[in-house]
MIKOL-774358 format. One record per residue: x, z negated, y negated of N, C-alpha, C in turn. Coordinates in steps of 0.1 Angstrom, whole numbers, m for minus. Layout:
N
NODE    n.X    n.Z    n.Y   ca.X   ca.Z   ca.Y    c.X    c.Z    c.Y
NODE      X      Z      Y      X      Z      Y      X      Z      Y
...
end
This chain:
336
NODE    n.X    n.Z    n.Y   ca.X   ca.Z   ca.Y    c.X    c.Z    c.Y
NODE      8      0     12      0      0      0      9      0    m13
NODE     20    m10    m10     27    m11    m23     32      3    m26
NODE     32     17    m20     37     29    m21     30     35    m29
NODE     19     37    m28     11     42    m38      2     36    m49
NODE      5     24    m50      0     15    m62     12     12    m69
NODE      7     13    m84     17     11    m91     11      5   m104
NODE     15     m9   m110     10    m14   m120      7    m11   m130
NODE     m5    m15   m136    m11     m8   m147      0    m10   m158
NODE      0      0   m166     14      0   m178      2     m5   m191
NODE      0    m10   m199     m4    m16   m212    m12     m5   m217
NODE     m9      3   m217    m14     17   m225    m23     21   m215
NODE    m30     20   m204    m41     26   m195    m52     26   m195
NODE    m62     32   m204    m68     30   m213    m82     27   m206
NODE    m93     21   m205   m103     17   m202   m114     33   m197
NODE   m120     32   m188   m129     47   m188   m137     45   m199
NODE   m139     56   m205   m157     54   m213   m166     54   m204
NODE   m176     45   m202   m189     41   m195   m200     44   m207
NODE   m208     56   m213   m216     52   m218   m231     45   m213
NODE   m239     40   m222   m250     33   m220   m259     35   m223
NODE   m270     38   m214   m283     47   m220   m293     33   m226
NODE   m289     25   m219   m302     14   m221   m296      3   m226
NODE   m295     m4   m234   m287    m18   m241   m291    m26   m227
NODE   m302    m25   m220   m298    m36   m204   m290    m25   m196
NODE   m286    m14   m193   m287     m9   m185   m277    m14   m174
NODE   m270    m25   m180   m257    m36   m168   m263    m44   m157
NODE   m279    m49   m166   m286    m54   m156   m292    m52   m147
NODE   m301    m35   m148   m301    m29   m139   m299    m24   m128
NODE   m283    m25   m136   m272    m20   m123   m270    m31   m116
NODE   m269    m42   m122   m266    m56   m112   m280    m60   m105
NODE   m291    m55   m111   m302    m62   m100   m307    m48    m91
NODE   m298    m35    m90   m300    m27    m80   m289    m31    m67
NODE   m280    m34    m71   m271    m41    m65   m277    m54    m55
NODE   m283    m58    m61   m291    m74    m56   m299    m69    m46
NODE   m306    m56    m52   m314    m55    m42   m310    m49    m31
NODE   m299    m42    m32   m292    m34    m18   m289    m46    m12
NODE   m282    m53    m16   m275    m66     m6   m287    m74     m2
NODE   m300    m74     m5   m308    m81     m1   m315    m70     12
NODE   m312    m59     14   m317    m51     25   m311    m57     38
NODE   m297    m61     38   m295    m60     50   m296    m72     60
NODE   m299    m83     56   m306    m91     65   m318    m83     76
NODE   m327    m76     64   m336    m70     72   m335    m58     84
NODE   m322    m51     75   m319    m39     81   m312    m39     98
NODE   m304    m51     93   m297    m57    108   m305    m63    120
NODE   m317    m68    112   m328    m74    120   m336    m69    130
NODE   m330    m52    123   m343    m41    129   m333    m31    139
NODE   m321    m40    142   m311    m31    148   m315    m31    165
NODE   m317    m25    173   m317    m27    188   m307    m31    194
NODE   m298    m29    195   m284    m36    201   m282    m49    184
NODE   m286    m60    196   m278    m74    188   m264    m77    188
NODE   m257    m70    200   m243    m76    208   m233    m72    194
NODE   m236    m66    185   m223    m58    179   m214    m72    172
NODE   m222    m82    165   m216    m92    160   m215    m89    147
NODE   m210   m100    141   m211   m104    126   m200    m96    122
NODE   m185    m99    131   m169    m97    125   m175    m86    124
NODE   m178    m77    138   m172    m63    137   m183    m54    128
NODE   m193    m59    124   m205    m58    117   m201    m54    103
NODE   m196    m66     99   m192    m67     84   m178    m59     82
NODE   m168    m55     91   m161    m47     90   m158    m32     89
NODE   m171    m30     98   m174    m14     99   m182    m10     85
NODE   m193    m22     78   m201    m13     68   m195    m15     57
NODE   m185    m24     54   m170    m25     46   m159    m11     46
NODE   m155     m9     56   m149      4     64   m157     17     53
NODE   m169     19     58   m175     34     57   m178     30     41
NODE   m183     19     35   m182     17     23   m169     23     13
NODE   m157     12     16   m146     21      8   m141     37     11
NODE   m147     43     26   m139     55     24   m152     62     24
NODE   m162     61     18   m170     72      9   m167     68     m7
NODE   m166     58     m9   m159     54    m23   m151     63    m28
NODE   m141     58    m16   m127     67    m20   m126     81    m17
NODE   m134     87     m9   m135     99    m10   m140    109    m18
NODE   m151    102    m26   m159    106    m41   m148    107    m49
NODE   m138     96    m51   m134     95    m61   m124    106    m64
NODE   m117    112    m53   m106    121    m50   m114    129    m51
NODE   m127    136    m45   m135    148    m46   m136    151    m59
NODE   m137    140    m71   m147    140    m80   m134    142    m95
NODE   m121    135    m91   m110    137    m94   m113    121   m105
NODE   m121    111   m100   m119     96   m106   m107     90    m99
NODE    m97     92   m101    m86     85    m97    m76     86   m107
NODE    m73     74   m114    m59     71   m124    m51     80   m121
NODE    m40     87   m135    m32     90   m135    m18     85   m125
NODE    m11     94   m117     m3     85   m112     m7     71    m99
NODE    m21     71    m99    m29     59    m91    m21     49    m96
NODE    m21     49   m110    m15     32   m115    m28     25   m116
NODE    m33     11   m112    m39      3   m110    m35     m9   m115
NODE    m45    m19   m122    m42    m31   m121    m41    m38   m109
NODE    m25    m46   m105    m24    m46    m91    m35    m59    m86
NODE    m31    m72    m98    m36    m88    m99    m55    m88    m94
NODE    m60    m81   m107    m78    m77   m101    m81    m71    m89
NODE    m73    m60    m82    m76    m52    m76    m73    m63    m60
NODE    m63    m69    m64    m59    m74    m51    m75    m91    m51
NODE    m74    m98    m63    m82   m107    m61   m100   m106    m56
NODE   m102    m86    m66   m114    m82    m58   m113    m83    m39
NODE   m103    m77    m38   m100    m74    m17   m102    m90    m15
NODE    m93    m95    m15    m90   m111     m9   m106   m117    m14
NODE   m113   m118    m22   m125   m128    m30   m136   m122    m28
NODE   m135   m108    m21   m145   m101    m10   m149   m106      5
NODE   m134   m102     12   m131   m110     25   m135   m122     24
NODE   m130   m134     18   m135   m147     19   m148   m148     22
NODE   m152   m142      5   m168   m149      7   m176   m145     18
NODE   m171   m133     24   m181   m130     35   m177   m136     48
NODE   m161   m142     53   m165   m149     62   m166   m165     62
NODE   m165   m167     45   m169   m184     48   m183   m184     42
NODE   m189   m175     40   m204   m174     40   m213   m174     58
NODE   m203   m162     63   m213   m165     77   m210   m180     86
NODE   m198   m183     82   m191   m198     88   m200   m208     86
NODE   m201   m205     71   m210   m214     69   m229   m213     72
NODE   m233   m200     76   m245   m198     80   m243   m206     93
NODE   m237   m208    101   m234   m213    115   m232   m228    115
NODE   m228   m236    106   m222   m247    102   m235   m256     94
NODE   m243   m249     86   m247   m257     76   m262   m251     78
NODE   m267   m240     77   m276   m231     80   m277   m219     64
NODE   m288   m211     72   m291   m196     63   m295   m203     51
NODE   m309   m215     49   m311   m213     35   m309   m222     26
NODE   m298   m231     32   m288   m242     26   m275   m232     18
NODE   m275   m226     26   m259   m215     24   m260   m207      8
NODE   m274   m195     15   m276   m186      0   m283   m199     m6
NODE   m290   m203    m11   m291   m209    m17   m282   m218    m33
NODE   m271   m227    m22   m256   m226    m30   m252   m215    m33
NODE   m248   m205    m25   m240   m193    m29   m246   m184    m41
NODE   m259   m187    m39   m264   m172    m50   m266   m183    m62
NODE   m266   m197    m66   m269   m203    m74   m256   m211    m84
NODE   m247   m213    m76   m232   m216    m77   m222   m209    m87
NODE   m223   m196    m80   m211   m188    m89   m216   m185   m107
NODE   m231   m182   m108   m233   m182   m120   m226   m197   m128
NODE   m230   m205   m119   m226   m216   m128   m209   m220   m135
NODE   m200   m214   m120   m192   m216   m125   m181   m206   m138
NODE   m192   m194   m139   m183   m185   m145   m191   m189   m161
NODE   m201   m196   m164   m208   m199   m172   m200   m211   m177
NODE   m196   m222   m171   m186   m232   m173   m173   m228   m183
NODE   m167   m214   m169   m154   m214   m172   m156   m205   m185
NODE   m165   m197   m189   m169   m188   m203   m169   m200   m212
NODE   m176   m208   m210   m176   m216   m224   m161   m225   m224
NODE   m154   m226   m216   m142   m236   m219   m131   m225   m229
NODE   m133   m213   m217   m123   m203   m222   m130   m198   m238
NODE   m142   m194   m245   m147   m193   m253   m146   m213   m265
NODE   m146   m219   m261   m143   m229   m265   m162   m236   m275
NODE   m171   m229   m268   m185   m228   m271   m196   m228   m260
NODE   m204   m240   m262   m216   m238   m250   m222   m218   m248
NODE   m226   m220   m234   m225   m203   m230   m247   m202   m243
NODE   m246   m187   m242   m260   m188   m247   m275   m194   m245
NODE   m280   m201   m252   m293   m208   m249   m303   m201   m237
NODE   m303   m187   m238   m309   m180   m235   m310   m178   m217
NODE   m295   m176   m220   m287   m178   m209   m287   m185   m199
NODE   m285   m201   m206   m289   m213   m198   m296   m210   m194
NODE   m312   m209   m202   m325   m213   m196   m326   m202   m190
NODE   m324   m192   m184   m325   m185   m172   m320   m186   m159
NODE   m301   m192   m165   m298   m198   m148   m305   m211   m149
NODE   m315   m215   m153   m317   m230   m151   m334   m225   m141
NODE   m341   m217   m145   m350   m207   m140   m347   m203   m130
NODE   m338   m196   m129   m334   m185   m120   m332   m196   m104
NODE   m321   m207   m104   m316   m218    m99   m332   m222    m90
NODE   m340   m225    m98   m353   m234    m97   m365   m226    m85
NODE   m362   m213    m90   m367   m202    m83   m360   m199    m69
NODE   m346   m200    m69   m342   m195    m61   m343   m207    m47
NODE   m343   m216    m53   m349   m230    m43   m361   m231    m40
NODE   m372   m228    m47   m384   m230    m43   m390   m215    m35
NODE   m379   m208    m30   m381   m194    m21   m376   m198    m10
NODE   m366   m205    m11   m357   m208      5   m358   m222     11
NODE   m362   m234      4   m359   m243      8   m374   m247     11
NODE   m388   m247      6   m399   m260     12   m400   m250     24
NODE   m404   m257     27   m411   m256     43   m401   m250     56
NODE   m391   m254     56   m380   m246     61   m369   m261     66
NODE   m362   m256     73   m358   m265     87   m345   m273     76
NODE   m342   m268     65   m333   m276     59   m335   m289     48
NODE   m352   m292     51   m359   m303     46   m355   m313     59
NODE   m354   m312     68   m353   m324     80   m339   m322     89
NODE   m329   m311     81   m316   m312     91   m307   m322     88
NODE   m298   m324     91   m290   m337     88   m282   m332     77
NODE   m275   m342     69   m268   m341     56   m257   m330     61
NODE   m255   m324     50   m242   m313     50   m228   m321     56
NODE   m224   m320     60   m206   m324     63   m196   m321     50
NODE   m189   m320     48   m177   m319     38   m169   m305     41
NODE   m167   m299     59   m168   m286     61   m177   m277     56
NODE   m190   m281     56   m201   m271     51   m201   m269     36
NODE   m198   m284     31   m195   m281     15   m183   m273     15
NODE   m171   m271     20   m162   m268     14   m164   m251     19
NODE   m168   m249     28   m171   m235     33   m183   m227     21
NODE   m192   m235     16   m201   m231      4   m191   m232     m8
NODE   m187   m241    m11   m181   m240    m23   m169   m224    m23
NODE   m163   m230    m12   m151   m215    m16   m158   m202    m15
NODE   m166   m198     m9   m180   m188     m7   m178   m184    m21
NODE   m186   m197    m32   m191   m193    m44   m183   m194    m53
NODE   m167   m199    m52   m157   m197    m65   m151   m179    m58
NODE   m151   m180    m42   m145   m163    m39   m155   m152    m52
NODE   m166   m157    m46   m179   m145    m55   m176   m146    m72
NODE   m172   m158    m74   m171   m158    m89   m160   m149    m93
NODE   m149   m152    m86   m139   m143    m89   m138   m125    m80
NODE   m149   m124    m78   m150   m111    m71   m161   m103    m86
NODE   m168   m111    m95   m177   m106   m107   m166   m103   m112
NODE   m155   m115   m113   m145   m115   m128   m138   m107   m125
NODE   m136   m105   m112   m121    m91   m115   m131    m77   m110
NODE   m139    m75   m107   m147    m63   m108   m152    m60   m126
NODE   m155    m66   m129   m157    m67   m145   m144    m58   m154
NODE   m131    m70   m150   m117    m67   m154   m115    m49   m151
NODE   m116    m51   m132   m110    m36   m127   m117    m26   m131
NODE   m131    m27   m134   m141    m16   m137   m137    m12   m152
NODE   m126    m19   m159   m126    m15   m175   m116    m11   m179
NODE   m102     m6   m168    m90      1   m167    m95     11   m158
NODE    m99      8   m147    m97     24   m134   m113     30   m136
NODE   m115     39   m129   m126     46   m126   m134     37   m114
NODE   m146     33   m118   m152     25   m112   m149     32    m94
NODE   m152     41    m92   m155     48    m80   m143     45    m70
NODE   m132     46    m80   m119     40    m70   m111     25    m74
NODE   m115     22    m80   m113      8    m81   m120      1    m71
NODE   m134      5    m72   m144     m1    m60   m139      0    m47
NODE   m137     14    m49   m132     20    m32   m121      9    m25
NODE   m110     11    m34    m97      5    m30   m102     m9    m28
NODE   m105    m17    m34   m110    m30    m36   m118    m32    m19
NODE   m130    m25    m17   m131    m27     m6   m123    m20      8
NODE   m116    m15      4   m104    m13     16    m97    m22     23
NODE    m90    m28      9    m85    m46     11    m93    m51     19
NODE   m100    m53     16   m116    m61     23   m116    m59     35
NODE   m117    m46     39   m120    m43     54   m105    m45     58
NODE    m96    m44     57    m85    m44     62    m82    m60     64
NODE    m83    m70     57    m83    m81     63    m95    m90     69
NODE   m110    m83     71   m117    m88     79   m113    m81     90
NODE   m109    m66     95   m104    m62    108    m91    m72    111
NODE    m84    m73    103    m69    m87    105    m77    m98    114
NODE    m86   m107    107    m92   m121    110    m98   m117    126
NODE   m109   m107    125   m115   m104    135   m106   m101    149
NODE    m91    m92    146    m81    m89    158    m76   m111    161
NODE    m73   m112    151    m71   m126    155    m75   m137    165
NODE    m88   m133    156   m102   m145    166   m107   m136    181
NODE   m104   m124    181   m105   m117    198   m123   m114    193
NODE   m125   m111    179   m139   m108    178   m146    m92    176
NODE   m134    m87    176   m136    m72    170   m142    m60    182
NODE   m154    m61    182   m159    m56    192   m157    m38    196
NODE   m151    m29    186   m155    m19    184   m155     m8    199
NODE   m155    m10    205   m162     m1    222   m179     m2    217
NODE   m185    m14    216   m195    m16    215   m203     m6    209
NODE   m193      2    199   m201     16    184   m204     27    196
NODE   m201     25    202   m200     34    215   m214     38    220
NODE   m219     20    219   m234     20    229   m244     20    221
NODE   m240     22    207   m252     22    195   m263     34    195
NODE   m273     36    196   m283     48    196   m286     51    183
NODE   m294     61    183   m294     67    167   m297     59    161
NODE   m309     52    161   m318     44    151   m309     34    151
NODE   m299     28    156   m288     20    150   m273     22    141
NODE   m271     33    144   m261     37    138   m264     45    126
NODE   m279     48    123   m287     51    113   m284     42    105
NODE   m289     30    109   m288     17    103   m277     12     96
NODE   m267     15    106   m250     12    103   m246     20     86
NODE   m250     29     91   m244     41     81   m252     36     63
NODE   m263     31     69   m271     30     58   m264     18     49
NODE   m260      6     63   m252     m8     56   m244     m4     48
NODE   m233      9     55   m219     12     49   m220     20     34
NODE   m230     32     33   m228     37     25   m238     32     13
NODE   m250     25     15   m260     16      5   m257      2      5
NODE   m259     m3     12   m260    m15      7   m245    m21      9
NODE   m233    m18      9   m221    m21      7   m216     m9     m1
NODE   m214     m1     m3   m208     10    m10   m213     13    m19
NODE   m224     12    m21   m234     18    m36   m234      4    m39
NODE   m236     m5    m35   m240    m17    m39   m227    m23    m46
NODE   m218    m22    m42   m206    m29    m52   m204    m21    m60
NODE   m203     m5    m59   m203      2    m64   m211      1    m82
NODE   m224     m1    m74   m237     m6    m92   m230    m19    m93
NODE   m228    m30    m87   m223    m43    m94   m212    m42   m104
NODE   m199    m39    m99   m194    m30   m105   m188    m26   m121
NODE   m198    m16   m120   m201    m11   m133   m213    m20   m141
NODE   m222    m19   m136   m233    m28   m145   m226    m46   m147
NODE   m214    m54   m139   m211    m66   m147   m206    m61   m156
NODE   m197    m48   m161   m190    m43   m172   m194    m43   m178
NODE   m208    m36   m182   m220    m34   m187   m226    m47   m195
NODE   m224    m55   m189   m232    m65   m189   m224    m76   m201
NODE   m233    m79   m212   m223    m95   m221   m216   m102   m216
NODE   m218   m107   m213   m209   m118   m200   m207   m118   m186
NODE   m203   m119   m175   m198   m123   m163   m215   m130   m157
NODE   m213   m142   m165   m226   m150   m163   m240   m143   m163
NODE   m245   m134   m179   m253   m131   m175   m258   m116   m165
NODE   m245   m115   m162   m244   m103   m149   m250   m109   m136
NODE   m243   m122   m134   m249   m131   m120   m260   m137   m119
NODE   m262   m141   m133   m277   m145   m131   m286   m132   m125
NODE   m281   m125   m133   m293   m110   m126   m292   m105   m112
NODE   m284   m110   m111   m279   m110    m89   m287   m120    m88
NODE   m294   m132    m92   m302   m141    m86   m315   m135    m84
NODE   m319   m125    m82   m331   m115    m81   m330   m117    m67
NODE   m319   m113    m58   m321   m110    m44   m326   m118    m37
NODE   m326   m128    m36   m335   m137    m26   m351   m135    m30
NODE   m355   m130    m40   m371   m128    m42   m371   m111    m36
NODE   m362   m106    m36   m364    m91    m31   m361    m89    m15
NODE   m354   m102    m11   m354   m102      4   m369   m105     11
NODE   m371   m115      4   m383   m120      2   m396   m114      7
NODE   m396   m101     m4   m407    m92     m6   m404    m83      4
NODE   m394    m78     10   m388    m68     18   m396    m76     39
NODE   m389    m90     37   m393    m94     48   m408    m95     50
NODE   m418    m99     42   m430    m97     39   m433    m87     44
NODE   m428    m73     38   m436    m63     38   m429    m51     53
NODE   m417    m61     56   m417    m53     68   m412    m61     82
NODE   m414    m68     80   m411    m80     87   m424    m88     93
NODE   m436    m86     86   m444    m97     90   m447   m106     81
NODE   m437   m109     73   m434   m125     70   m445   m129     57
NODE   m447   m138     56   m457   m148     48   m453   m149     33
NODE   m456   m146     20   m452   m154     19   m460   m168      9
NODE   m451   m177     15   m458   m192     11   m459   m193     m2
NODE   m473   m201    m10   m479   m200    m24   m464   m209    m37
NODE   m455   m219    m27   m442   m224    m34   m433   m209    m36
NODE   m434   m199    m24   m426   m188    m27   m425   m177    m38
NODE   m436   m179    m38   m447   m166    m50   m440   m175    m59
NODE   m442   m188    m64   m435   m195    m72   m425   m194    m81
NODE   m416   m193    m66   m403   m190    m72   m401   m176    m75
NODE   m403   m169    m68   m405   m152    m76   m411   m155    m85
NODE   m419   m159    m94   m422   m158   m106   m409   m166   m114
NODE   m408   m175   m111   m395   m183   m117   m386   m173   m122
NODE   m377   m163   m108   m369   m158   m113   m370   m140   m120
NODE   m379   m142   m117   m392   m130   m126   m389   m132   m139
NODE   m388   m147   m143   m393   m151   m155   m374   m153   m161
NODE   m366   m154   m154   m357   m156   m154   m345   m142   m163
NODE   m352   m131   m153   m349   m118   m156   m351   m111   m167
NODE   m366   m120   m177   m372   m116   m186   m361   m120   m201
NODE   m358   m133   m197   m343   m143   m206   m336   m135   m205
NODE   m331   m132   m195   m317   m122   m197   m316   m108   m199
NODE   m329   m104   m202   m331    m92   m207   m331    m95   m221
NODE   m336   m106   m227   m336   m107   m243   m325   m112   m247
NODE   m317   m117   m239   m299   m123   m240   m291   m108   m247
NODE   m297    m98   m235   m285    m86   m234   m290    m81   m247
NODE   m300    m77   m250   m307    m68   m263   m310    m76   m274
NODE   m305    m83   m279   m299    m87   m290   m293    m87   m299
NODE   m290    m87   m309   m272    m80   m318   m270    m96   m315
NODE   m257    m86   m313   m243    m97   m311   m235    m90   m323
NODE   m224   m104   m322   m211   m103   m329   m202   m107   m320
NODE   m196   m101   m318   m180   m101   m309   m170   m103   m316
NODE   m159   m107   m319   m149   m114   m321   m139   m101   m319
NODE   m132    m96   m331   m122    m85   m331   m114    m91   m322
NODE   m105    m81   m312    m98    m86   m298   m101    m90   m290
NODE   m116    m94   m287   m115   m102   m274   m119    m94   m264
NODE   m114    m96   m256   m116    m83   m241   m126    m87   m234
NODE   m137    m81   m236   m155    m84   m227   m150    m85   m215
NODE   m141    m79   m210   m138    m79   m193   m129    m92   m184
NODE   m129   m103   m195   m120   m113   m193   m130   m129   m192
NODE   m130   m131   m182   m135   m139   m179   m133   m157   m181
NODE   m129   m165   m188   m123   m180   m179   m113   m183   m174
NODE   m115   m190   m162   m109   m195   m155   m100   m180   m148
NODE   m109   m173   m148   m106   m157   m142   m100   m147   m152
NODE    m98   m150   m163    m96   m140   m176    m83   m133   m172
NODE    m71   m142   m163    m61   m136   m161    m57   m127   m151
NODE    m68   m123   m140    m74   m119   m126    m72    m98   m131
end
């Protein structure tokens, strides 16, 4: 890798992204939401269960960066030279891999709606924290009261009536497996933000998830979990499926995150608008699934309904920006 990456030199100038819609960052972040909220369902509907999680999240990681990166070479979105910022590019790969295997660790450890729950409610908070320390100013009111909405919604979708009202307390493994989940994700916004505002979204993405797949196939040869014979015994309507994980809801999907947290005022209110997906999983399992949903759930879809409406009046607002300061720098992450 070190062969053909080469550090970004000072002068490498940002793409122009224009913008049709003064939201249109959030759009992209809650199209995003909603792709990653497909595949619970999509995997659900798979016929063959045997394939597993490792080799699962590896393969639609896999076909994700090399349609990325194949656009981007077709399309001629690749840096002069392929100089890249090496620091974002590398903390996107590594803060990808994490969160996805101490996310499913922790689905196993702690359970499903203990897990998203923290995870989708967490990282807002802490890039919201680390914005106002690094800004030296509480983050916007607006703001707040959306992840405070958003948070409230996103609990009253996953948690009443559900087996994590009567399980036993979390362990300090479960916490620590959720916590690093949600500071990986935080710093997966902040250097996607960063990388999307030097390279061409298309290959910054790409590469970014190459890393990714290359150290979830690493972990998986490790742990003796990497099933791949198995792609063998997949039938169409599964490998339909596969293709769909790889090229939508991982490929397009980081792909719109992406660019729309660029897009987007802050880091913060880019993740708050990712807090959409659990009401879109929601409505998806409902409507093809069977699933119910309970009059606390509607609830919380309205919550974070109501949530999306804040941060729509957040983004479309005049602002004043501060001559020099780089929208794509985050916090605790600014240096990423």
């Amino acid at each position: 890798m070190a062969t053909i990456i080469r550090p970004a030199s000072p002068s490498l100038k940002a793409p122009q992204i224009s913008t049709v819609l003064p939201f249109s960052g959030l759009l992209l972040v809650m199209l995003a939401a909603a792709l990653w909220a497909t595949v619970g369902v999509a995997v659900s509907m798979m016929h063959n269960r045997g394939l597993g999680a490792d080799t699962l999240g590896f393969m639609r990681t896999l076909i994700g960066a090399t349609v990325l990166l194949a656009a981007a070479f077709a399309t001629g979105a690749v840096p002069r030279g392929l100089r890249v910022p090496v620091r974002p590019l590398v903390v996107f790969g590594i803060g990808a891999a994490i969160f996805q295997l101490c996310l499913f660790r922790a689905f196993r450890e702690v359970g499903v709606t203990v897990t998203v729950t923290v995870t989708v409610c967490l990282p807002p908070v802490i890039l919201a924290l680390t914005d106002a320390v690094s800004a030296r100013r509480l983050p916007c009111v607006m703001v707040v009261m959306a992840l405070l909405a958003a948070a409230g919604g996103v609990a009253a979708i996953l948690l009443p009536g559900s087996a994590a009202r009567i399980s036993p307390p979390v362990k300090a493994e479960g916490w620590a497996l959720m916590l690093t989940a949600s500071f990986a994700f935080a710093a997966v916004a902040a250097s996607a933000r960063r990388l999307s505002g030097v390279v061409p979204p298309l290959f910054g993405t790409g590469l970014g998830l190459a890393i990714c797949a290359v150290l979830l196939a690493a972990h998986a040869l490790i742990q003796g979990d990497l099933a791949l014979p198995q792609l063998a015994m997949l039938g169409r309507r599964d490998l339909a499926i596969l293709l769909y994980l790889g090229l939508f809801a991982t490929g397009g999907a980081y792909l719109a995150f992406a660019v729309g947290i660029r897009l987007c005022r802050s880091s913060t209110s880019g993740l708050v608008a990712s807090m959409i997906e659990p009401v879109i999983a929601a409505v998806l399992a409902a409507a093809l699934l069977g699933e119910f949903l309970r009059p606390m759930e509607m609830i919380g879809c309205l919550a974070v309904t109501a949530a999306m409406v804040l941060i729509w009046r957040a983004e479309t607002r005049p602002l004043r920006r501060p001559v020099g300061k780089d929208p794509g720098r985050s916090g605790l992450f600014a240096e990423v």
